[in-house]
N, C-alpha and C positions, 0 to 999 in steps of 0.2 A: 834231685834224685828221687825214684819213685823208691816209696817203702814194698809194692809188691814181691816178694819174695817170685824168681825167677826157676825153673822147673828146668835140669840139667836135657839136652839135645842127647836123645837114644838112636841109636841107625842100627843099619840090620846089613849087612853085604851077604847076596848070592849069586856064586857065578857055576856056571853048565859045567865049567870043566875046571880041571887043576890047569889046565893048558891057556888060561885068561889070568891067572895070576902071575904078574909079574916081579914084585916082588915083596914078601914078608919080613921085615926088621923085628925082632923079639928081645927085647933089652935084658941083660939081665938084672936088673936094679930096678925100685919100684917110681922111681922119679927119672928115669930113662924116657925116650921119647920112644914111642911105638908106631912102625909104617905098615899100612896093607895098602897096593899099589896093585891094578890091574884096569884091565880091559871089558870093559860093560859092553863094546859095541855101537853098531848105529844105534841113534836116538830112534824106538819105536813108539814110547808116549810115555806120558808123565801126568801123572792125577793126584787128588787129593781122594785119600780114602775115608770116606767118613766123617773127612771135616779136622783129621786127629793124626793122618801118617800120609808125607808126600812121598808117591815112588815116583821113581825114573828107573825104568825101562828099557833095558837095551837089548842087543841080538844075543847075548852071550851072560846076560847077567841082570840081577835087579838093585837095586841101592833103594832103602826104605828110615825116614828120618822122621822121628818121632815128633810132628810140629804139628801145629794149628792153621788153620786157614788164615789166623788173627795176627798167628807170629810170621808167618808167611807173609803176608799185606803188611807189616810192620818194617819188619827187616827189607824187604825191595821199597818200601818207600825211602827207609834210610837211606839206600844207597844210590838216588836218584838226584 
């Protein structure tokens, strides 16, 4: 097991309209499970910004995940 101390995954959701969000689950308890579920659209592109935040891009929305190029290439090699 690596001693690296691992840096928790940040996102960001934005979408165009209230009319792309399908649906919001808001627990009331702080150990509750929390849903945001909606609709980003066709895929228009997907980049790394920086080297430090990958988005994906769609017609109706953005989705932005606070990752590395390094943990990007790490985690899809895992899973190959």
């Amino acid at each position: 097991m690596s001693s690296e101390k691992k840096r928790p995954l940040s996102f960001c959701i934005e979408l165009n309209s209230r009319d792309h969000i399908k649906r919001v689950s808001l627990p009331e308890g702080s150990g509750d499970r929390l849903v945001i579920e909606g609709i980003l659209g066709e895929l228009e592109a997907m980049k790394l910004i920086e080297d430090i935040m990958l988005e994906i891009r769609g017609a109706h929305g953005v989705l932005r995940l606070g990752m590395t190029r390094e943990e990007l290439e790490k985690t899809l090699r895992r899973r190959r």
